[in-house]
C-alpha positions as protocol buffer text, in pm:
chain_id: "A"
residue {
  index: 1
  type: UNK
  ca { x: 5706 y: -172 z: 1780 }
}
residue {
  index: 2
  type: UNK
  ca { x: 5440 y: 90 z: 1673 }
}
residue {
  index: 3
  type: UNK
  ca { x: 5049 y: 0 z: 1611 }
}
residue {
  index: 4
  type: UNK
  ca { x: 5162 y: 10 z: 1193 }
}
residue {
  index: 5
  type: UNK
  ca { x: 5479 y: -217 z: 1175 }
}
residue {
  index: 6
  type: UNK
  ca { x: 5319 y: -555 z: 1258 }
}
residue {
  index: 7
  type: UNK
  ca { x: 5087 y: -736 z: 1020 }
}
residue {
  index: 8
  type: UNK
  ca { x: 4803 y: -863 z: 1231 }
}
residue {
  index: 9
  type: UNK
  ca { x: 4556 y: -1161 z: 1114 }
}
residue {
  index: 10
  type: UNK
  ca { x: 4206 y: -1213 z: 1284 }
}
residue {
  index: 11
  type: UNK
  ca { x: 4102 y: -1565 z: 1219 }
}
residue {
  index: 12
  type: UNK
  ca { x: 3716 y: -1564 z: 1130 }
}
residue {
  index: 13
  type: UNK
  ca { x: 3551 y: -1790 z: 1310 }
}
residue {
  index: 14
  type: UNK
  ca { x: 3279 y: -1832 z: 1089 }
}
residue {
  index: 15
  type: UNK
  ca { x: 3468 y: -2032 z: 893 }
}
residue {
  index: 16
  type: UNK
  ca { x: 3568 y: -2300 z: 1179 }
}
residue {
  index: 17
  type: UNK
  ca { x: 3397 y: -2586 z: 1268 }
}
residue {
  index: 18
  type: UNK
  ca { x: 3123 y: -2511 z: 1515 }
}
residue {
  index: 19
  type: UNK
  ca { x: 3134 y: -2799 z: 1687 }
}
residue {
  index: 20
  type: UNK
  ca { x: 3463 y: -2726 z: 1827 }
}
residue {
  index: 21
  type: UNK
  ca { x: 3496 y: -2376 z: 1863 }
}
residue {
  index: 22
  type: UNK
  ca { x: 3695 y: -2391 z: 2135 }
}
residue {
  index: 23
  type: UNK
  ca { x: 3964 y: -2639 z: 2000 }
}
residue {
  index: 24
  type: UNK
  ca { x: 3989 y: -2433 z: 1635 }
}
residue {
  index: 25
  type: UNK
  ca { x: 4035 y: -2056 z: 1830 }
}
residue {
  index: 26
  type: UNK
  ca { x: 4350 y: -2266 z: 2059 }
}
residue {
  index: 27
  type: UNK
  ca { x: 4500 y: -2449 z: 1776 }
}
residue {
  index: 28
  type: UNK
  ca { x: 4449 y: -2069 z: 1591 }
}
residue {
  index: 29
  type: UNK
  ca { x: 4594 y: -1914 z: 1855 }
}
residue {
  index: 30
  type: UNK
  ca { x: 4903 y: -2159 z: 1889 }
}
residue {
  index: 31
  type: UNK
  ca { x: 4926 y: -2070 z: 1537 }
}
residue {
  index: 32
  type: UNK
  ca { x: 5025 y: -1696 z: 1564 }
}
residue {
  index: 33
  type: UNK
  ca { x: 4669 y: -1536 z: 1533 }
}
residue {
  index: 34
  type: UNK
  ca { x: 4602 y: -1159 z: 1685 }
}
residue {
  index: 35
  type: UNK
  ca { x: 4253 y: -1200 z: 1681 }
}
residue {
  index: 36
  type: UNK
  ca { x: 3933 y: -1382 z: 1651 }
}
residue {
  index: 37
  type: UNK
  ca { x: 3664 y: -1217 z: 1464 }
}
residue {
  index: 38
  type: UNK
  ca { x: 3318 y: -1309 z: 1531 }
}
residue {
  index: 39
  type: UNK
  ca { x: 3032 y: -1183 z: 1306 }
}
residue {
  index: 40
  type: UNK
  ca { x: 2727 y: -1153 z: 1437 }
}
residue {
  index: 41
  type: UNK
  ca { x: 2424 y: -1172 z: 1208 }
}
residue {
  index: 42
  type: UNK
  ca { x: 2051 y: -1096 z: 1275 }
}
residue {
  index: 43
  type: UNK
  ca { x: 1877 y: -1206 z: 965 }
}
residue {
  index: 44
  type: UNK
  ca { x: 1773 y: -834 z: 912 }
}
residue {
  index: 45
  type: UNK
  ca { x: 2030 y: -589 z: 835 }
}
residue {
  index: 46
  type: UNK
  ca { x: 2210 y: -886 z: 637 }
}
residue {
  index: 47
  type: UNK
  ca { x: 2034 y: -1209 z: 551 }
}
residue {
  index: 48
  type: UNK
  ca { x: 2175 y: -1443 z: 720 }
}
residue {
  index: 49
  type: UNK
  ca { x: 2211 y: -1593 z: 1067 }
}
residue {
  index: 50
  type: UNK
  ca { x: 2493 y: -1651 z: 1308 }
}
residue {
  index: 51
  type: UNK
  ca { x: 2566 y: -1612 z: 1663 }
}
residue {
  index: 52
  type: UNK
  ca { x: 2483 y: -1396 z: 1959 }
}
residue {
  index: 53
  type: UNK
  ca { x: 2547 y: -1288 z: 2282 }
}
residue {
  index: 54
  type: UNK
  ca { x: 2549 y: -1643 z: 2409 }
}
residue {
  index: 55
  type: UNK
  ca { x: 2796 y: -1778 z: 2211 }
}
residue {
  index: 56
  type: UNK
  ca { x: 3037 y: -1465 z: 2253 }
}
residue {
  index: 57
  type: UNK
  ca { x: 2987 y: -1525 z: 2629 }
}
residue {
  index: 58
  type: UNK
  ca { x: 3077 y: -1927 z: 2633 }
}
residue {
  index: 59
  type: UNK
  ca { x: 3395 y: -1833 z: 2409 }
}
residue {
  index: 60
  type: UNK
  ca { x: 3530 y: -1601 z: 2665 }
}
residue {
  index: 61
  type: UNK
  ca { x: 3708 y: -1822 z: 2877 }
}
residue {
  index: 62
  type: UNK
  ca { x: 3854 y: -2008 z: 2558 }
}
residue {
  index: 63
  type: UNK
  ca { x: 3975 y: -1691 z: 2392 }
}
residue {
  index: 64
  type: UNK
  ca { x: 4385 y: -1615 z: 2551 }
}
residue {
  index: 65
  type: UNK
  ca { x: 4363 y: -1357 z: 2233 }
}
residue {
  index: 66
  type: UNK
  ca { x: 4101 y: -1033 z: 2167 }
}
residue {
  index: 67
  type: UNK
  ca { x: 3760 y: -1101 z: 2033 }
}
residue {
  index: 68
  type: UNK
  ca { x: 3700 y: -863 z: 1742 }
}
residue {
  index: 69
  type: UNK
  ca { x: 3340 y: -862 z: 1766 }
}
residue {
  index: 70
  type: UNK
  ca { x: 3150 y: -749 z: 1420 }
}
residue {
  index: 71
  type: UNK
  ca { x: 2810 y: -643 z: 1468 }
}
residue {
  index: 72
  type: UNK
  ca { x: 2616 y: -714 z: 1152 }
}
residue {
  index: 73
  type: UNK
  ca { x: 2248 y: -608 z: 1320 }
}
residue {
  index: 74
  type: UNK
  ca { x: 1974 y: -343 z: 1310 }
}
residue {
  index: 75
  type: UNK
  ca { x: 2008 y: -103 z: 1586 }
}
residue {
  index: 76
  type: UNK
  ca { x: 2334 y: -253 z: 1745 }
}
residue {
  index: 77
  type: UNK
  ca { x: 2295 y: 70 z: 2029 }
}
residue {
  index: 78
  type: UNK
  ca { x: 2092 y: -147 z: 2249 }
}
residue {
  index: 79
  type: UNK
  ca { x: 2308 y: -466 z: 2238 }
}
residue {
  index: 80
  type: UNK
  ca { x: 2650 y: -287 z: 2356 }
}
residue {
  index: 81
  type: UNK
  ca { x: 2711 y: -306 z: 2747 }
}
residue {
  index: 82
  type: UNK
  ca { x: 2590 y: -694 z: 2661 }
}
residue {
  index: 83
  type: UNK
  ca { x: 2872 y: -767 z: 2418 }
}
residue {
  index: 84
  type: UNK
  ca { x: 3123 y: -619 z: 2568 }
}
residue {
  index: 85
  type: UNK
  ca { x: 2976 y: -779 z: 2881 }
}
residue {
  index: 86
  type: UNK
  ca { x: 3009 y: -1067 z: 2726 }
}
residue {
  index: 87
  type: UNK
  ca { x: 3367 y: -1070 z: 2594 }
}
residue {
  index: 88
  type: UNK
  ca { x: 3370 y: -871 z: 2378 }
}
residue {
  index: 89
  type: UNK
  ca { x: 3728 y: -643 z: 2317 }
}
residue {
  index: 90
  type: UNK
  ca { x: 3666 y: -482 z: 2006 }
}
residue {
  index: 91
  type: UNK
  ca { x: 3303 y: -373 z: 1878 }
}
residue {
  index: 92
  type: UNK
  ca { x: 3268 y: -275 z: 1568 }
}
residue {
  index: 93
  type: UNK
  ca { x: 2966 y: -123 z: 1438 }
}
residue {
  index: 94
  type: UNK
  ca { x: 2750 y: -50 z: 1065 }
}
residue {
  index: 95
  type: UNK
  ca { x: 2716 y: 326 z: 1047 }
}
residue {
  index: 96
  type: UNK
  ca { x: 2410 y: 222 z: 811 }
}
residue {
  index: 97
  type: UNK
  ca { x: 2243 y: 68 z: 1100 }
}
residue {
  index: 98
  type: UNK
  ca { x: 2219 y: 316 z: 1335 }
}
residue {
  index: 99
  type: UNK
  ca { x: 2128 y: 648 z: 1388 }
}
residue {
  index: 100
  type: UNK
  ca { x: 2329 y: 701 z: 1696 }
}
residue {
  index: 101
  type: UNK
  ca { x: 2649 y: 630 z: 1582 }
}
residue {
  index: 102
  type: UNK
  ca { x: 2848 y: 891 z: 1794 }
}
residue {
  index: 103
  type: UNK
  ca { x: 2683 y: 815 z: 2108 }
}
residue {
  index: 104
  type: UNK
  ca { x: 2742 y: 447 z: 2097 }
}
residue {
  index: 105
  type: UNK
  ca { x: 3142 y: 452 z: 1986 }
}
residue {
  index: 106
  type: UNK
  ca { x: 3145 y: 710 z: 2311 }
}
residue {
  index: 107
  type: UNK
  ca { x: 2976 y: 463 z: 2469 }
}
residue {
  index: 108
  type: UNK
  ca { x: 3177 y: 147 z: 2367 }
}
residue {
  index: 109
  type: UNK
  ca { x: 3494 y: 344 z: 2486 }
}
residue {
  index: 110
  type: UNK
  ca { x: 3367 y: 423 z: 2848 }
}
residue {
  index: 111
  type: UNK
  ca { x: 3291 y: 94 z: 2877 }
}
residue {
  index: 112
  type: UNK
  ca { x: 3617 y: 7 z: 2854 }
}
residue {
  index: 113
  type: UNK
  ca { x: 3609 y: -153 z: 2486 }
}
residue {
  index: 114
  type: UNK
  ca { x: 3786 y: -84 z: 2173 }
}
residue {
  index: 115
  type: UNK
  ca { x: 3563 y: 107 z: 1942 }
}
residue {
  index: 116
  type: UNK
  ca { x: 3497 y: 40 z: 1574 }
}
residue {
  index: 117
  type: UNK
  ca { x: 3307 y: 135 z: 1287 }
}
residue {
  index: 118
  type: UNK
  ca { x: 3265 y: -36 z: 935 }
}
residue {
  index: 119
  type: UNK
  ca { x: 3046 y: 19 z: 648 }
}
residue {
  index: 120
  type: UNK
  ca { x: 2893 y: -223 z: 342 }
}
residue {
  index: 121
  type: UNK
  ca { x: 3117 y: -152 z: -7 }
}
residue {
  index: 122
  type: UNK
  ca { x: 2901 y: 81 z: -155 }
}
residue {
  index: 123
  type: UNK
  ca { x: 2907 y: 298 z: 95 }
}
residue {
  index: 124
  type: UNK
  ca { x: 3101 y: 579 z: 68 }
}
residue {
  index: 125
  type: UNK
  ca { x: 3367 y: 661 z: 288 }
}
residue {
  index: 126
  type: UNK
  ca { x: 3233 y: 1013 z: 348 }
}
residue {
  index: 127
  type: UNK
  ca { x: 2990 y: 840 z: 581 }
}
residue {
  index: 128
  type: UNK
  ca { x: 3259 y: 702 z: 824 }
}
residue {
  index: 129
  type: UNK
  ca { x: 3450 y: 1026 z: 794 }
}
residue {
  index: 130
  type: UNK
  ca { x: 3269 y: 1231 z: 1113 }
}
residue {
  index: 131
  type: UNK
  ca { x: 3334 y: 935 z: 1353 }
}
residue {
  index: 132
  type: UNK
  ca { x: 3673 y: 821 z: 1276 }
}
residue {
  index: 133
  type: UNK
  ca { x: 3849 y: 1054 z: 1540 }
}
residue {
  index: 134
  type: UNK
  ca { x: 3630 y: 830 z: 1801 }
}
residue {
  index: 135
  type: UNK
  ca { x: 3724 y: 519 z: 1685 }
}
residue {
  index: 136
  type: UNK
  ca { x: 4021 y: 270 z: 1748 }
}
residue {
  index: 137
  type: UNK
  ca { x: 3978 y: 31 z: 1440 }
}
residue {
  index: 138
  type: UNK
  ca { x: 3813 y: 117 z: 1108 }
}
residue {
  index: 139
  type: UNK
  ca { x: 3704 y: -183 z: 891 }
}
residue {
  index: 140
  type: UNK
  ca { x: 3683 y: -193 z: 530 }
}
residue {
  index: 141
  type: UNK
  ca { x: 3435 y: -467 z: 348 }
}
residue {
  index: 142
  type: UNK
  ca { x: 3554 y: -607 z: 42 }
}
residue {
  index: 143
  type: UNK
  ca { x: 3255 y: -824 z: 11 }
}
residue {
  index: 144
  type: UNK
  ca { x: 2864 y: -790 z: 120 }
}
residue {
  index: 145
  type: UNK
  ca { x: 2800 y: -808 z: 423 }
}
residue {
  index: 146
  type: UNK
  ca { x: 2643 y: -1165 z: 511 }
}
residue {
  index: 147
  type: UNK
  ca { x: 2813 y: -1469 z: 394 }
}
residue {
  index: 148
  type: UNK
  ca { x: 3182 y: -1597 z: 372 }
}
residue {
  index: 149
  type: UNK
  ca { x: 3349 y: -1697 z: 11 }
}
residue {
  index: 150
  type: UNK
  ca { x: 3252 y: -1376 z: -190 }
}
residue {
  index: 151
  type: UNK
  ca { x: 3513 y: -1247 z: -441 }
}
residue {
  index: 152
  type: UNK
  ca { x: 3759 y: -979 z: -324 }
}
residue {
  index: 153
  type: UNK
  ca { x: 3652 y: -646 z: -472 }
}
residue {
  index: 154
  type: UNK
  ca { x: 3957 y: -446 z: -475 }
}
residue {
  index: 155
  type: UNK
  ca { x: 3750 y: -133 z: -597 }
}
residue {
  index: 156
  type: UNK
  ca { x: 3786 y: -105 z: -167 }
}
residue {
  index: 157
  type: UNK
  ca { x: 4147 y: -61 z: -190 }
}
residue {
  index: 158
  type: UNK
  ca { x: 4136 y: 297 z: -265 }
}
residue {
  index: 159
  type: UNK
  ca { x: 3899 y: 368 z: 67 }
}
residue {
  index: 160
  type: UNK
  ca { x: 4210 y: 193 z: 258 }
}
residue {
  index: 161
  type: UNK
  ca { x: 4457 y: 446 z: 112 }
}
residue {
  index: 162
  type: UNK
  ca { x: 4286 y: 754 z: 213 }
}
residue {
  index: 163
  type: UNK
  ca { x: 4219 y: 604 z: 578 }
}
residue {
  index: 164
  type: UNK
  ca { x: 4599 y: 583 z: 583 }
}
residue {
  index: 165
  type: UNK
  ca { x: 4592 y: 948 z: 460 }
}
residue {
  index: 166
  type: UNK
  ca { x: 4374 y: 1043 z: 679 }
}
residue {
  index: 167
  type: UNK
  ca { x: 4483 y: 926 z: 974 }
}
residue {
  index: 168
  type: UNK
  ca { x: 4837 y: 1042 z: 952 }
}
residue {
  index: 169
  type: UNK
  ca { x: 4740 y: 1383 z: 902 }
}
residue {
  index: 170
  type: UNK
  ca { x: 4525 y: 1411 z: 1185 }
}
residue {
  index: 171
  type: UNK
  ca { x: 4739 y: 1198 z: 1466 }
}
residue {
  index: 172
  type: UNK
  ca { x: 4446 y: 952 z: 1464 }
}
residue {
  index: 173
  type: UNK
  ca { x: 4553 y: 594 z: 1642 }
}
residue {
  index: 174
  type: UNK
  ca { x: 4261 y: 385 z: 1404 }
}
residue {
  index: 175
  type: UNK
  ca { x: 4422 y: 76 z: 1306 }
}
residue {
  index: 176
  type: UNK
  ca { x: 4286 y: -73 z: 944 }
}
residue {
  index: 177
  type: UNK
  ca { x: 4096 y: -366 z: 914 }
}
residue {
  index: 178
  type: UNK
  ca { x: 3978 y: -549 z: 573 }
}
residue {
  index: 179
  type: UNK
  ca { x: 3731 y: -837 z: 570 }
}
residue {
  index: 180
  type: UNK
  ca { x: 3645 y: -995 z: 280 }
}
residue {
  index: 181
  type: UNK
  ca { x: 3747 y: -1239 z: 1 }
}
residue {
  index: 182
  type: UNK
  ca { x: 4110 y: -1216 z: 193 }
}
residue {
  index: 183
  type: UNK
  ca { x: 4332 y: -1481 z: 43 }
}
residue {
  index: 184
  type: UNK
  ca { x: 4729 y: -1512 z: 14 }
}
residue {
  index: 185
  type: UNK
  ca { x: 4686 y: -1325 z: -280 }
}
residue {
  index: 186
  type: UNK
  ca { x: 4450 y: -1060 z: -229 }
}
residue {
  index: 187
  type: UNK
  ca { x: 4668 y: -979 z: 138 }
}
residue {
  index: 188
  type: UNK
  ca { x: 4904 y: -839 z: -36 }
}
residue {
  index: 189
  type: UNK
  ca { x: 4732 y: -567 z: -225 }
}
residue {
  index: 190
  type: UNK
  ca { x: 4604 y: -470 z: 106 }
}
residue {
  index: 191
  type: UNK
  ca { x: 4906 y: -473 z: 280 }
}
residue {
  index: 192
  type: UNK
  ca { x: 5070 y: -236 z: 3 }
}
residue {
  index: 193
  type: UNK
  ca { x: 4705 y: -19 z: 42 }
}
residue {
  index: 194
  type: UNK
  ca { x: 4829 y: -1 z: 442 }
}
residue {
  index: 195
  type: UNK
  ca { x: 4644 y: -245 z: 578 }
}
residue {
  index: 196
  type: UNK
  ca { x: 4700 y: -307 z: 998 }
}
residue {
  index: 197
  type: UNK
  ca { x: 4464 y: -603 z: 1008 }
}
residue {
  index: 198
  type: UNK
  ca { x: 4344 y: -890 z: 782 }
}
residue {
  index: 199
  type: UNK
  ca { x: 4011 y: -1077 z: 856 }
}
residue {
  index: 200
  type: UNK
  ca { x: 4020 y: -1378 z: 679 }
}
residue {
  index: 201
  type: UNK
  ca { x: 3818 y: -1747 z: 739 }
}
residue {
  index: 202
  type: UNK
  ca { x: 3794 y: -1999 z: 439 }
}
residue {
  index: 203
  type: UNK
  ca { x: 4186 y: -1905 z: 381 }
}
residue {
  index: 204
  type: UNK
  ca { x: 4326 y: -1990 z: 735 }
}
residue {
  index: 205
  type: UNK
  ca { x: 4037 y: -2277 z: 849 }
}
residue {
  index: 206
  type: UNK
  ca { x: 3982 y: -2469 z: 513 }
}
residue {
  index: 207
  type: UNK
  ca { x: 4204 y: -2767 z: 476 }
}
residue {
  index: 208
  type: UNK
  ca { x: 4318 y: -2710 z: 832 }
}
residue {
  index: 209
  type: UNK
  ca { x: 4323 y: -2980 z: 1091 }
}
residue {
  index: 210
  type: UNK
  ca { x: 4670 y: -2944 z: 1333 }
}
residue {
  index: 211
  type: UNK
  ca { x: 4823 y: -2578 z: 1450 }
}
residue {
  index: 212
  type: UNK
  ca { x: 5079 y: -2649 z: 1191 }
}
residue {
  index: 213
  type: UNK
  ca { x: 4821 y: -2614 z: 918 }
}
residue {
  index: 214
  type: UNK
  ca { x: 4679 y: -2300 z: 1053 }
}
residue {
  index: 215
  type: UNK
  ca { x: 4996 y: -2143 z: 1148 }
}
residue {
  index: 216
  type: UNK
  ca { x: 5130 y: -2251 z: 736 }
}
residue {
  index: 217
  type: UNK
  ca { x: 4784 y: -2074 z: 620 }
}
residue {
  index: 218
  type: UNK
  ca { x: 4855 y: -1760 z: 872 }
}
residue {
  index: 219
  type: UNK
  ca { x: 5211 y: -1719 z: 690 }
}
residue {
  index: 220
  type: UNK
  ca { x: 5056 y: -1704 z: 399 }
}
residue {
  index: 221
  type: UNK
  ca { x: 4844 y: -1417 z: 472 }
}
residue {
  index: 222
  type: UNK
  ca { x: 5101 y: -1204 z: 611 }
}
């Protein structure tokens, strides 16, 4: 099975219960998840506060799955070799929030991490475009960076299509990631857009209590 033919889901933890982190990424897990995304927010490049290097780092052991680490932080060049130190297995960085963009997805790589670069909405893709043969997962925001529950904006949808262009007709391996507002609706316009991965955390936690749950909300989504 190629890198395209299997519709991944990254569970955002975010959207569990933080008082059992551990339990909600097994029963997650159990449930068929790829992935556990984990924002991290400094209460300066977005407003709003989550976790850090601490938490990634007790999660570790619990995590039989990648952590898809999204750094949502000012200068996110000096925190690198700690994340991945950490646990973390993919890195994904804001090409608005730093200025060193191509040294730091080099950097990611030799460390021996999965490289990957993102951008807020209304940012144009032209941004992204001089890094993407560097990195190995390319994630599209369909809501502000910040805070879970924002409406899908499917004005996004279009800068999944030409990554799919794109990356056919330059033998790039990127896979496509979209975070944001993802429901059982809203998958499947980015699944026909050519979507690889789906980030979503109200739709597979909410309501959820037993693996069952979670693995009924994860069918949903794909």
């Amino acid at each position: 099975m190629s890198n395209f033919e299997k519709r991944r889901i990254a569970p955002s933890i975010l959207s569990a219960d933080f008082a059992h982190l551990a339990v909600e990424m097994s029963k997650v897990t159990e449930a068929g998840a790829d992935l556990l995304h984990v924002d991290v927010m400094d209460g300066h490049f977005v407003p709003n506060l989550t976790i850090g290097m601490p938490v990634v780092q007790c999660l570790k052991p619990h995590a039989k799955i990648p952590m898809d680490v999204h750094l949502m932080i000012e200068k996110p060049e000096k925190y690198i070799e700690q994340f991945i130190k950490a646990g973390s297995q993919y890195l994904t960085l804001h090409v608005e929030a730093t200025e060193l963009m191509e040294e730091s997805l080099k950097k990611i790589r030799e460390l021996g991490c999965k490289a990957g670069i993102t951008a807020r909405p209304g940012t144009s893709l032209e941004a992204m475009k001089p890094f993407l043969h560097l990195v190995d997962l390319v994630l599209i925001m369909t809501v502000e960076p910040g805070f879970g529950g924002q409406k899908f904006m499917s004005s996004q949808l279009d800068k999944i299509k030409e990554l799919v262009e794109l990356r056919s007709k330059n033998g790039w391996n990127y896979l496509i990631e979209v975070d944001g507002g993802v429901n059982a609706e809203t998958s499947k316009l980015c699944w026909q857009a050519g979507a690889d991965i789906l980030v979503a955390g109200s739709a597979v936690f909410d309501g959820a209590y037993t693996a069952e749950d979670y693995k009924t909300n994860i069918d949903k989504l794909r």
